[in-house]
Structure formats: structure tokens, C-alpha cells
C-alpha positions as CSV (number, residue, x, y, z in Angstrom):
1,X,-7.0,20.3,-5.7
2,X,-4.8,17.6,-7.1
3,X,-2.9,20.2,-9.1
4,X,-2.1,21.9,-5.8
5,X,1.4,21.5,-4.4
6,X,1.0,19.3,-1.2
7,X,2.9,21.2,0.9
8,X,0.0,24.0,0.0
9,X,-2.5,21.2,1.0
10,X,-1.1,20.3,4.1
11,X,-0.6,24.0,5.0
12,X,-4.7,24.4,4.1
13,X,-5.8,21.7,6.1
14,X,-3.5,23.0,9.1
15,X,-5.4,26.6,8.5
16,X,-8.6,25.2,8.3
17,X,-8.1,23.3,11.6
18,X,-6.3,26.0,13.5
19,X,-9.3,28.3,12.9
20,X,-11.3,25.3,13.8
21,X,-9.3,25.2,17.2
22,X,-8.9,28.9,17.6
23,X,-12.7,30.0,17.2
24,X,-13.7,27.2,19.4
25,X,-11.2,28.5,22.0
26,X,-12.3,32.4,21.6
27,X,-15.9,31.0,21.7
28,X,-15.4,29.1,24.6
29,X,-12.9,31.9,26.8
30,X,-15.6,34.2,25.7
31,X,-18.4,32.5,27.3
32,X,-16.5,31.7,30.2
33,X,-15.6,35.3,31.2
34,X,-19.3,36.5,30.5
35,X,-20.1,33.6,33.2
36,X,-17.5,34.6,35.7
37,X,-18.9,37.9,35.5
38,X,-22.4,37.2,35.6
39,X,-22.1,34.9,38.8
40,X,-19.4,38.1,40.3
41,X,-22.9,40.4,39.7
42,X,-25.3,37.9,40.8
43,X,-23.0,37.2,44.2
44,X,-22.6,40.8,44.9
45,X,-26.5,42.1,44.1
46,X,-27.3,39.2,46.3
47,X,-25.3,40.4,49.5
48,X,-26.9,44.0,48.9
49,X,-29.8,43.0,49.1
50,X,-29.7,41.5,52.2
51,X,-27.5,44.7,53.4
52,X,-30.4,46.9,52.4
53,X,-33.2,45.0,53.4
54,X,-31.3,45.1,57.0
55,X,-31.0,49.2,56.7
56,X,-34.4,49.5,56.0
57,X,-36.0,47.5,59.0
58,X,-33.7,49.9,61.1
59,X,-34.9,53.5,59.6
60,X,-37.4,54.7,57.3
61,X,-35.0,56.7,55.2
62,X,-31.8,54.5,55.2
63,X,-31.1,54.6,51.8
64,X,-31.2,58.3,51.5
65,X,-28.6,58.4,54.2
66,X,-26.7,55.6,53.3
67,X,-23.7,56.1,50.4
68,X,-24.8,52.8,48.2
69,X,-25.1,54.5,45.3
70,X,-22.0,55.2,44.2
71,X,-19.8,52.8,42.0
72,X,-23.2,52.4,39.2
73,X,-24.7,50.4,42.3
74,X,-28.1,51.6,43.1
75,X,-31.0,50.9,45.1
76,X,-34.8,51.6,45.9
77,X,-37.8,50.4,48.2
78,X,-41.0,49.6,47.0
79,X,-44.5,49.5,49.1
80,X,-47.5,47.0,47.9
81,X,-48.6,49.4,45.3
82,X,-45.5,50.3,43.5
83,X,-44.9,53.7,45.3
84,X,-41.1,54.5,46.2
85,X,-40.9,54.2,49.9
86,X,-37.0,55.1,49.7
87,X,-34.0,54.8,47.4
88,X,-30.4,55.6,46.8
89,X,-29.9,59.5,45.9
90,X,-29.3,60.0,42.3
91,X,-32.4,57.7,41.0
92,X,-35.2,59.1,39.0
93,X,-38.3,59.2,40.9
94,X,-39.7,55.9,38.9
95,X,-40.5,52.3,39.8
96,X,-37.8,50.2,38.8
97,X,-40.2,47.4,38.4
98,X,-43.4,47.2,35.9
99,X,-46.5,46.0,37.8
100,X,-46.3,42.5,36.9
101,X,-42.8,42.0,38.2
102,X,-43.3,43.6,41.5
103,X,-46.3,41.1,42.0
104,X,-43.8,38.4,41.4
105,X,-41.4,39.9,43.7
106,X,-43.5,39.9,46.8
107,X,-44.1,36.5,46.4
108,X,-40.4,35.1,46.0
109,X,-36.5,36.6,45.0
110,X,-36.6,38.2,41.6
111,X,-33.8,38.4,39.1
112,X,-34.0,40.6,36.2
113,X,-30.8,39.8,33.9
114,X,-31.2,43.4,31.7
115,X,-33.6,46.0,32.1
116,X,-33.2,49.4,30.7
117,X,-32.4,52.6,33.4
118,X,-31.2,55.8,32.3
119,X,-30.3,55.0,29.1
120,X,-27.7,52.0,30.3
121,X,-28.2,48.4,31.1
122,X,-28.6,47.4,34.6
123,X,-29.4,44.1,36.5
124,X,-31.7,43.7,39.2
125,X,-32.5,41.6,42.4
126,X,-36.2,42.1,44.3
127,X,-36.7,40.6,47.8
128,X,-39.7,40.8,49.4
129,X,-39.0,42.8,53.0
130,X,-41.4,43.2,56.2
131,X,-40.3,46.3,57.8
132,X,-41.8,49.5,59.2
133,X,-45.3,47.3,59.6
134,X,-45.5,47.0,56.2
135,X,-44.5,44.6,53.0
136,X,-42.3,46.3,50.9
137,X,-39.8,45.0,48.1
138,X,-36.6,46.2,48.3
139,X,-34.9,46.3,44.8
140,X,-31.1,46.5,44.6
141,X,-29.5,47.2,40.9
142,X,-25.9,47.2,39.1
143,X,-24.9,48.9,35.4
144,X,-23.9,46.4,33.6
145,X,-21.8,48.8,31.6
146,X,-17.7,47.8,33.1
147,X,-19.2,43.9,32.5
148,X,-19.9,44.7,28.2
149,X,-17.1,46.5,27.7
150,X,-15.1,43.9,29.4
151,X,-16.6,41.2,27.0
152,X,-16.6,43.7,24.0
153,X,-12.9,44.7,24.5
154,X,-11.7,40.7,24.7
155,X,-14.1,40.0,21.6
156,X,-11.9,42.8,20.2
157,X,-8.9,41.2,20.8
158,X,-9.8,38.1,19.7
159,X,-10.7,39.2,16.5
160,X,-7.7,41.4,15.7
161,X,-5.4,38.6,17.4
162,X,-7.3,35.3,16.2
163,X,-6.7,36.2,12.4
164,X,-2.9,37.4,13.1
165,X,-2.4,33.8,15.7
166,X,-4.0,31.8,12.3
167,X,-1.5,33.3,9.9
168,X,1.4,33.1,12.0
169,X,0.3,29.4,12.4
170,X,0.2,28.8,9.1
171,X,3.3,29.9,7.7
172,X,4.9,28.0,10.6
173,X,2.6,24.9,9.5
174,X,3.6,25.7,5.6
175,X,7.8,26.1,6.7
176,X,7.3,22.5,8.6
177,X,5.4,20.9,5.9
178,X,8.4,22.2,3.3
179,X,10.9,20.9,5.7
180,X,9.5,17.3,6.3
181,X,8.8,17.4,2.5
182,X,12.5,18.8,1.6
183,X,14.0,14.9,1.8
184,X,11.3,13.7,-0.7
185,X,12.1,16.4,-3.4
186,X,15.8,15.6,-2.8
187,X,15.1,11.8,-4.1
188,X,12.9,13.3,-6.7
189,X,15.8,15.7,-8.2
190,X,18.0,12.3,-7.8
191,X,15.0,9.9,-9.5
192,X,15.6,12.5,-12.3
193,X,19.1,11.9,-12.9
194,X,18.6,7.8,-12.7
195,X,18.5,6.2,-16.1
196,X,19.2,3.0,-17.7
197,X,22.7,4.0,-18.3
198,X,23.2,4.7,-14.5
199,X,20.9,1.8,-12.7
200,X,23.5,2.0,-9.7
201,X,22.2,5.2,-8.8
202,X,20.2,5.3,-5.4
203,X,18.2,8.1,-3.5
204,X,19.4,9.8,-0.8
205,X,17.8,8.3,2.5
206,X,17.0,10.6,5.6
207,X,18.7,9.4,8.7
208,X,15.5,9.0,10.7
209,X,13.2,5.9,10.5
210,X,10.2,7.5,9.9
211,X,7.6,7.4,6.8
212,X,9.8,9.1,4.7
213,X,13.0,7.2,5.3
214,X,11.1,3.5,4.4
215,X,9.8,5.3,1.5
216,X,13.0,5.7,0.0
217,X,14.4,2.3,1.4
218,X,12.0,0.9,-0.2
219,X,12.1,2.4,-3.5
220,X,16.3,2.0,-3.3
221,X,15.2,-1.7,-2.9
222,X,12.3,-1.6,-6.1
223,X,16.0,0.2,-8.1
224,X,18.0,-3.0,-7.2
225,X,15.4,-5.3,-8.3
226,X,15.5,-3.0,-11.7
227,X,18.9,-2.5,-12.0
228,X,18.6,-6.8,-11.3
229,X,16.3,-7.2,-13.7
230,X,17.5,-5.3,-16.3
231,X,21.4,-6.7,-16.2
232,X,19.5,-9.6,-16.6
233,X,17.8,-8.1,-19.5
234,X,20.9,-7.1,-21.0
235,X,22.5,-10.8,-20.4
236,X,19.8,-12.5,-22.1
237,X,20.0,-10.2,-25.1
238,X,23.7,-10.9,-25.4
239,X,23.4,-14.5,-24.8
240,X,20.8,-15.2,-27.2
241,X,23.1,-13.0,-29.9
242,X,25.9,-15.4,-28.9
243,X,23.8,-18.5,-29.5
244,X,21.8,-17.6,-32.7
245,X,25.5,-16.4,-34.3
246,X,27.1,-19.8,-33.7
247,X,24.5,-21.5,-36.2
248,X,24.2,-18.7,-38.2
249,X,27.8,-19.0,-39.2
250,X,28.0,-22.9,-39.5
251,X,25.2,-22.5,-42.1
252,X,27.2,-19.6,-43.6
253,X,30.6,-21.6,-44.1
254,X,28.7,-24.9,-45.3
255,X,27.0,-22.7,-48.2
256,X,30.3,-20.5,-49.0
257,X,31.7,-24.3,-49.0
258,X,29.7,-26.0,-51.1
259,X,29.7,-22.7,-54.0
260,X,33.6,-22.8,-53.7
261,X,34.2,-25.4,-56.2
262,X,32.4,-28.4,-58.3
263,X,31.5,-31.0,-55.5
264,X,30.1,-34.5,-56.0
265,X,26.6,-35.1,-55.4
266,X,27.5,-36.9,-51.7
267,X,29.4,-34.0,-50.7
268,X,26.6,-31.6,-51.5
269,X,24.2,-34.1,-49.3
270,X,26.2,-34.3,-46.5
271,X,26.3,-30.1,-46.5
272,X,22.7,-29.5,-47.3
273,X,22.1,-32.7,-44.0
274,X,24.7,-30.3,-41.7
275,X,22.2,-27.1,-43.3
276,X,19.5,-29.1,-42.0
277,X,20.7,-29.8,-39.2
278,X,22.0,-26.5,-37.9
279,X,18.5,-24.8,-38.8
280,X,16.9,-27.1,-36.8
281,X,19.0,-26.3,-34.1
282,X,18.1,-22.5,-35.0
283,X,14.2,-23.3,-35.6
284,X,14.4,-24.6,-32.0
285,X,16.7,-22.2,-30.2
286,X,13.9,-19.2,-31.7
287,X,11.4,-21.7,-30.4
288,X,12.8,-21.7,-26.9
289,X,13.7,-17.8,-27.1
290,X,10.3,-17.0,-28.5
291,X,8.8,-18.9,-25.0
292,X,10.8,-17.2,-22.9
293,X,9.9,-13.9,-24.3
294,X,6.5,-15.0,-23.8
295,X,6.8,-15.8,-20.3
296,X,8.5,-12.1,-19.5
297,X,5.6,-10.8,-21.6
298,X,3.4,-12.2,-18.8
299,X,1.4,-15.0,-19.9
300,X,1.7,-18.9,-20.9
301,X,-1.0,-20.3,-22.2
302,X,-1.8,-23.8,-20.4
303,X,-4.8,-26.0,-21.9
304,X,-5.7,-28.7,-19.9
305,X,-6.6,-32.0,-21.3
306,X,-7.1,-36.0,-19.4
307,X,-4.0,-37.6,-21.1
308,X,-3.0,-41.4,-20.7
309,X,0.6,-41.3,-19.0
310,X,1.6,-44.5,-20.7
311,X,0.8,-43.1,-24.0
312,X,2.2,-39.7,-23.1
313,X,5.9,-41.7,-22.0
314,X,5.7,-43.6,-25.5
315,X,5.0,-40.8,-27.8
316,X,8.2,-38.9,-26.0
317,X,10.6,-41.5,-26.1
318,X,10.1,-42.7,-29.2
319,X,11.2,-39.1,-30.9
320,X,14.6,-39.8,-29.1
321,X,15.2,-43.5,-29.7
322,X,17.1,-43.8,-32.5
323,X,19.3,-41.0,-31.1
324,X,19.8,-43.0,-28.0
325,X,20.2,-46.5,-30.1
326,X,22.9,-44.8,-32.1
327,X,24.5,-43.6,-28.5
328,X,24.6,-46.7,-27.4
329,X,22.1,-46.0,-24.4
330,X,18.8,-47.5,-23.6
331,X,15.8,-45.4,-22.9
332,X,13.0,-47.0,-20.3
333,X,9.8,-45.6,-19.7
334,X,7.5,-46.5,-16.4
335,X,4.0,-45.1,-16.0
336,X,0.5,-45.8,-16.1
337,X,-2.8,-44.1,-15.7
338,X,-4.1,-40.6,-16.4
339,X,-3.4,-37.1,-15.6
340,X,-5.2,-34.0,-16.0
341,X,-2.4,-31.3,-17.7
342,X,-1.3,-29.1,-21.1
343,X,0.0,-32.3,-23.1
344,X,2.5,-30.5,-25.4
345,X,3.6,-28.4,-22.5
346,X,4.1,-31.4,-20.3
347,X,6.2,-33.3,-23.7
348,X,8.1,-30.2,-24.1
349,X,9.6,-30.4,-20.8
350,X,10.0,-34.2,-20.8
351,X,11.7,-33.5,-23.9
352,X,13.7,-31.3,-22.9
353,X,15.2,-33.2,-19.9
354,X,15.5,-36.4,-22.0
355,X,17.6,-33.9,-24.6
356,X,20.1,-32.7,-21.9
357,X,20.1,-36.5,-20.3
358,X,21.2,-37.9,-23.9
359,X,23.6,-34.6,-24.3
360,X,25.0,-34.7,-20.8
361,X,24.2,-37.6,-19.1
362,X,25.5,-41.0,-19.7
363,X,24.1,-44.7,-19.4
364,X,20.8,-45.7,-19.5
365,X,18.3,-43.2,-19.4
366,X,15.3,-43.7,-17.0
367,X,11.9,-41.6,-18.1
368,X,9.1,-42.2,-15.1
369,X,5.2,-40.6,-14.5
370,X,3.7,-41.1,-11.4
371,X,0.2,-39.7,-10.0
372,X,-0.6,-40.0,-6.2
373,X,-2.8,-37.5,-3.7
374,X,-3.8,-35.2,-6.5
375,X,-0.2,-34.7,-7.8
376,X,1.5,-35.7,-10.9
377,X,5.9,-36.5,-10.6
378,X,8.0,-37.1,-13.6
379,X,11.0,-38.1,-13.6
380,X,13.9,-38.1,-16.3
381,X,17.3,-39.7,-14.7
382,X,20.7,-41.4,-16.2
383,X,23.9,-43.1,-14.9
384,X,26.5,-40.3,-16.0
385,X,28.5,-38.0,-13.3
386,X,25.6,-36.1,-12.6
387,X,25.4,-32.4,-12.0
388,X,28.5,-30.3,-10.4
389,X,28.1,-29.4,-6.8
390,X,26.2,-25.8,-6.0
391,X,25.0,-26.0,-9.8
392,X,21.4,-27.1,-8.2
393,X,20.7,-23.1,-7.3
394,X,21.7,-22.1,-10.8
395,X,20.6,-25.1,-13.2
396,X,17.0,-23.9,-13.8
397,X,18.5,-20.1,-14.8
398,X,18.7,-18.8,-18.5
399,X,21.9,-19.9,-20.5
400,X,23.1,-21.7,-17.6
401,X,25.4,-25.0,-18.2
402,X,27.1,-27.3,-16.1
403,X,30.1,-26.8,-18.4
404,X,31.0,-23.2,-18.5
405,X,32.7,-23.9,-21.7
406,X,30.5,-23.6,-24.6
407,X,31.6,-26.5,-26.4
408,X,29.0,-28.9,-24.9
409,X,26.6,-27.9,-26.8
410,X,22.8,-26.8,-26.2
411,X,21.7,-23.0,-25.5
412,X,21.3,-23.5,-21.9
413,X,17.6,-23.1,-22.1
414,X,16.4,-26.5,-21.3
415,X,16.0,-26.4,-17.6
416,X,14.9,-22.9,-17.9
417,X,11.7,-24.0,-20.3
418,X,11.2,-27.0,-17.8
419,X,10.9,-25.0,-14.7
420,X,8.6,-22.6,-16.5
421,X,6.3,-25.2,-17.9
422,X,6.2,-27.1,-14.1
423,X,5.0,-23.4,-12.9
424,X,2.6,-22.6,-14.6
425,X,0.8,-25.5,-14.0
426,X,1.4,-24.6,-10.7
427,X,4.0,-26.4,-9.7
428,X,7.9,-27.1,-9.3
429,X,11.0,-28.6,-11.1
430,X,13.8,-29.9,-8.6
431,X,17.1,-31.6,-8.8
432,X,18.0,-34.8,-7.1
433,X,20.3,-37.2,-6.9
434,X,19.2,-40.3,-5.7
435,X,22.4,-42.0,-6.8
436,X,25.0,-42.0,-9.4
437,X,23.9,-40.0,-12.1
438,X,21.5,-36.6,-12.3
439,X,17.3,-36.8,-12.0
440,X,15.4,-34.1,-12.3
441,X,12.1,-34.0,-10.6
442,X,8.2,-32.2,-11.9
443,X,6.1,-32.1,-9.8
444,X,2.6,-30.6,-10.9
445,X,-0.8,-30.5,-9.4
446,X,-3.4,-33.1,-10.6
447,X,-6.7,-30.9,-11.4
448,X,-10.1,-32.5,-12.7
449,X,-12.2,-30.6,-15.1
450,X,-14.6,-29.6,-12.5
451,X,-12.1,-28.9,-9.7
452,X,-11.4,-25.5,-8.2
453,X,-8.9,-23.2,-9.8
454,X,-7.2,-23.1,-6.3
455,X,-4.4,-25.8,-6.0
456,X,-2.7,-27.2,-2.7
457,X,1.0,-27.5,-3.4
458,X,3.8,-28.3,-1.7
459,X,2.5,-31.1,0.9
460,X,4.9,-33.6,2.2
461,X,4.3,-36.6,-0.7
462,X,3.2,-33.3,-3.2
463,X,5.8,-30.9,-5.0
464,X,8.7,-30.3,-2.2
465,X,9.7,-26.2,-2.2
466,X,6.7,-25.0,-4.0
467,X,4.6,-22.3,-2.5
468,X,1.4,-24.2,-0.3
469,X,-1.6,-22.5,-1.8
470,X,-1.2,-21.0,-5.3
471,X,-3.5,-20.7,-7.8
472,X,-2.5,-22.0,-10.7
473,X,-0.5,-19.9,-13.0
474,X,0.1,-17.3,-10.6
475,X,3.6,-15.6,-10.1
476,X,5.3,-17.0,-7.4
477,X,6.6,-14.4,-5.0
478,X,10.5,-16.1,-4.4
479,X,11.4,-15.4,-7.8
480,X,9.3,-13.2,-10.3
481,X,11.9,-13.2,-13.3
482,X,12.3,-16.7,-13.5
483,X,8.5,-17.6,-13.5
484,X,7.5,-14.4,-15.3
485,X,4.2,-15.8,-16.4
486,X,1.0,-16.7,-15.7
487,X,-1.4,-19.3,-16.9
488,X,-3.9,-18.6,-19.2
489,X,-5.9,-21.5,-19.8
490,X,-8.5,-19.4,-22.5
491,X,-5.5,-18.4,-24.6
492,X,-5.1,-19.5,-27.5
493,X,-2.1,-22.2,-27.7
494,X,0.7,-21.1,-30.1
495,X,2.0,-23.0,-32.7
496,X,5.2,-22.5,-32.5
497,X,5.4,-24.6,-28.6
């Protein structure tokens, strides 16, 4: 059956239940009419009786006068021993009634609903009667003969006409069911024709705001999340070419420089120290692209482990104090106690934002950890001007920057990694500005190694704009394609970070 058009289906089903409705009509008109007649019979025998129980207390030969029997209405008087005391002209000289039935007659009324006389059916009615000083039954009859071929010629009909009523209902059932189903094969022709090089496209929407018409409204919608998500596709590809080319041909001119002509040994170290350099900044932009690409593929592994925060703060700013020494910019780190997270996701991200603080930023650099009511906040900050105004709703994006210029430096990925590593632990990565300078906020639920899976996020001294109860890991539903992962804490952790 699921090979079978629907609008075939729909017109079965509507068959099936016409028939349904149709016999049970016929069945019930039919039974109807043969009551109707029966109780027309019963009411007519009934007041013939009593007419000829009346004729025969007046003469002894009252039926043979009378004229009841024409019309198939007949009638005959019985004595105590079944001998015909009188009956309508045109009756065989025979009882009517077999001994047992006229002893139950002379004791009450007695209805016989089909007996046999003369070859036809005929219904009688047998009163008992006192008349001429004797008891006698009188016995009034009716063919049933107009009554059957009433019922036999509407069976007839309803069996000629039922069949032709089902098929006329049908087709019109199969021509509405192709009708109601002509809108959704238009958007099928047109989901044909939509392609990757033609996202725009849309499907044609019926007017009406029934089922059909929030079916394709809704799958218009699912195309412009697509088309969405696949400009963004697109962007990130041509981004990522942009940004791995830039190295790429840094390392190529240092190397066609340094094979021009005889150098001295200091000029070849300071090109093989900018080689160095610029495939570090390559082995770390693939890094970055390869966790992204991880994160669209749908999972992020997260390994939780109890970490010391001091520790954690140390080990991070020491990789960057020599950079921030040389910059002329003190790094501070504030925390104490432990915290129950992924310890080289939770470094990359402090990383991260003390990389775009030292790139970015200016003055002191201030690197915080602070656990309270189940929830672990981080905080990188510095003194410089601080992020441009409306750049909050766009900093955690891919190849975002401040500086649309791409001169500042850095792939834009920073903030992107950050957010990514705050949700899948299950919580969120915010912008603030509690005075001069930028500081950028994590905020990520605290779990124990025997605690639920199930975290509450998002409570007024939690993780501010985070959804309230999320298991961990789990896509949030404001923004799929920027958290495009889950957490999967049996994975095994990559290498690569």
C-alpha cells in the first residue's frame, strides 16, 4: 500500500466508508419499510376482526353475504371443533388453522405472521367470538403478496442504485482528493527545480491557512535556514582560503628570498624564525579550522576532570608572559579552588581570550576563575578601548573582527572557539564592559563526578542568557550553526585541541 498513490488511498478509504454508510442506510430503510408495513397489516387485520366478529353475532351467514373478500382480504368462522361455520366466498373449504392453534385461539387473540394459503403467503388474526350460543373463532387473513414485492422491488433498487451512488461517490471523493492534493504536487514540481545553485527559490504557498498552506510555510522557512546555512557554508570556505593563503605566501616569499642570493648565516636565521613563525600561525589556524569542522560535524568531545583553578590560571599565563613582558603589559591572575571541567578545553579558551587581549587590548591584562552555586566564571579583561559598539551580537561569529580591515591580525576564530568550548560544557560566553577596556565572561556549569547529566543554567548569579535546563552538550535551540555540537564525554579527545 505504500506504493499506492495517496490520492488512490484517500479515494479507497472514502469507498470503503461510503459502502460502510450506504449498506447501513439500505439495511436500515429496508427494515423500516418492512415495519411500517407490518404494523399497516397488523392495524388493519385487527379492525377486521372486530368488523367480523360484529357481522357474525348479527346472522349466521354474514360472511357469505358480506363483500370482504375482495382486495386478497379474506375471512372464515370457526366452531370448537375446527368445522367452518362461515367464511368469505372464494376460500377453499379448509381450516385455516391446525388444531393446536385453534386451541390457542379460543383462549386469547392469535397472530400468525406467515402461513401458507393457496399457494401465497397470508397473515392471520384469531379472536375468540361468542355468538349464535356458541364459541367460535373467527379468523380474518391478508396476502402478504403487495407487502414482498414492495420490500423486493426497493431491495432491487438498492442494489442496482447503491453500487452506482458508491461509484459516483468515489470518483467525486478521488477528483477532491486530487484537488486538495494539486497545491502539494505544485511545490513538489518546484522542490525539483531548487538546487544549491538556486537556494532563493521558494514553493508556491496556497492562499488558504489550512494544513497544506503551513506545510509549505514551513518548509519555505526549513529553505531559508538552508539557503542560511549554506551562504554561511560558502563564507567559511572562502574565509578560511583567505586566511590559510596569507601564511602560505609569507612562507613562500621568505624561502624564494633566502634561495635568491648567498645570505649570511643571521639573515638565514632570522628567515627560517619568520618560517617558524608563520607555520605556527598556520599549525594553529588548521587547529582552530579543524575544531570548527568538528563542531559542524556534530560532536566535541568534553572529558571532565577536578582541576585546581590556581594551577589552571598559572599554567595559562605563563605561556603568554614573556609576550606580555616584551609588550610592556602585566598579566594578573586571581583564583582559587577546584572545578570540575575539560582542562585543555577550558585552557584553550582562556587562551584564546588572553591571545586577542594581548593582540587587541591594551594595559594590563586581568585573568580571573571564580566558582559559586554550582557554576564556574572566568574572566579575561584589559584597559584598551574595548570592543566597538553593536560588535557584542557579532563577536562570538566565525572570521568576525572588530577591525574590518585585515591588517590586525588573527583569523577571527578566537571568540568563535571560546563560545563553542563554554557550550558544550553547557554553558555561555558573554561580553561586558564593566569599565574601560573589553572582558569577556564563561560561564560553565560546575558538575561532580557523581552528579546528574542534567545541568541548571542560566540562574540569576549562574550563566546570564543561557538556556535554563540543558543537558550538557546539547544543541541549543537560539542558534544551531554557531553551537553545532554536542558533548561527548566517551569520545576519545583529539590531539590536535
Amino acid at each position: 500500500m505504500s506504493r499506492v498513490p495517496i490520492r488512490v488511498r484517500l479515494t479507497a478509504a472514502f469507498a470503503l466508508a461510503m459502502a460502510v454508510v450506504l449498506a447501513g442506510a439500505g439495511l436500515l430503510l429496508y427494515q423500516h419499510l418492512g415495519t411500517s408495513l407490518d404494523r399497516t397489516i397488523a392495524h388493519a387485520l385487527t379492525a377486521r376482526a372486530a368488523d367480523v366478529a360484529a357481522l357474525v353475532q348479527q346472522a349466521d351467514t354474514g360472511l357469505r353475504e358480506s363483500k370482504l373478500g375482495g382486495g386478497g382480504d379474506f375471512a372464515q368462522v370457526l366452531d370448537a371443533r375446527g368445522r367452518i361455520f362461515d367464511q368469505t366466498p372464494g376460500l377453499p373449504a379448509k381450516a385455516l388453522l391446525t388444531s393446536q392453534q385453534l386451541a390457542r385461539a379460543r383462549q386469547a387473540p392469535l397472530r400468525i405472521g406467515r402461513a401458507r394459503a393457496e399457494e401465497s403467503s397470508v397473515r392471520l388474526l384469531a379472536l375468540p367470538v361468542n355468538a349464535q350460543d356458541s364459541h367460535l373463532v373467527v379468523v380474518v387473513g391478508t396476502s402478504l403478496e403487495t407487502r414482498d414485492d414492495a420490500l423486493a422491488t426497493l431491495r432491487t433498487e438498492l442494489l442496482i442504485g447503491g453500487p452506482i451512488a458508491l461509484l459516483l461517490a468515489s470518483l467525486m471523493g478521488y477528483l477532491l482528493a486530487a484537488a486538495a492534493l494539486r497545491p502539494v504536487e505544485r511545490m513538489r514540481t518546484r522542490a525539483e527545480a531548487i538546487s544549491g545553485s538556486r537556494p532563493s527559490e521558494r514553493l508556491p504557498v496556497v492562499a488558504s491557512r489550512d494544513e497544506v498552506g503551513r506545510l509549505g510555510e514551513t518548509l519555505n522557512a526549513m529553505l531559508g535556514r538552508l539557503e542560511h546555512t549554506l551562504e554561511r557554508e560558502r563564507s567559511f570556505v572562502a574565509d578560511a582560503s583567505h586566511e590559510l593563503r596569507t601564511p602560505l605566501a609569507h612562507l613562500q616569499a621568505e624561502v624564494e628570498l633566502a634561495l635568491e642570493s648567498p645570505r649570511s648565516r643571521e639573515e638565514l636565521e632570522a628567515a627560517l624564525r619568520s618560517v617558524g613563525s608563520e607555520a605556527d600561525r598556520l599549525s594553529h589556524l588548521a587547529a582552530d579550522l579543524l575544531l570548527l569542522a568538528r563542531m559542524d560535524k556534530g560532536t566535541l568531545p568534553i572529558r571532565r576532570e577536578t582541576i585546581d583553578l590556581a594551577e589552571l590560571l598559572a599554567g595559562v599565563t605563563t605561556r603568554f608572559e614573556r609576550r606580555a613582558r616584551e609588550a610592556g603589559r602585566p598579566i594578573g591572575a586571581e583564583g582559587e579552588g577546584e572545578a570540575y571541567v575539560d582542562r585543555l578545553r577550558i585552557e584553550q579558551a582562556l587562551g584564546n581570550l588572553i591571545e586577542n587581549a594581548l593582540r587587541h587590548g591594551g594595559g594590563a591584562i586581568r585573568v580571573s576563575a571564580t566558582a559559586f552555586d554550582g557554576t564556574l566564571e572566568l574572566r579575561v579583561g584589559d584597559e584598551g578601548r574595548g570592543f566597538p559598539a553593536g560588535f557584542e551580537q557579532d563577536a562570538f561569529e566565525r572570521f568576525s573582527r572588530a577591525d574590518e580591515s585585515r591588517g590586525a591580525g588573527g583569523a577571527g576564530l578566537g571568540l568563535a572557539i571560546v563560545s563553542a568550548v563554554a557550550q558544550a560544557h553547557g554553558g555561555t560566553a558573554r561580553i561586558s564592559s564593566p569599565g574601560p577596556g573589553a572582558e569577556v565572561r564563561v560561564c560553565v556549569p560546575q558538575a561532580s563526578p557523581n552528579s546528574p547529566r542534567t545541568l541548571s543554567i542560566g540562574s540569576s548569579r549562574g550563566c546570564p542568557g543561557g538556556p535554563r535546563s540543558r543537558r550538557e552538550g546539547e544543541l541549543p535551540a537560539y542558534d544551531a550553526r554557531r553551537a553545532g555540537f554536542v558533548a561527548d564525554p566517551e569520545a576519545e579527545r583529539s590531539n590536535s585541541g
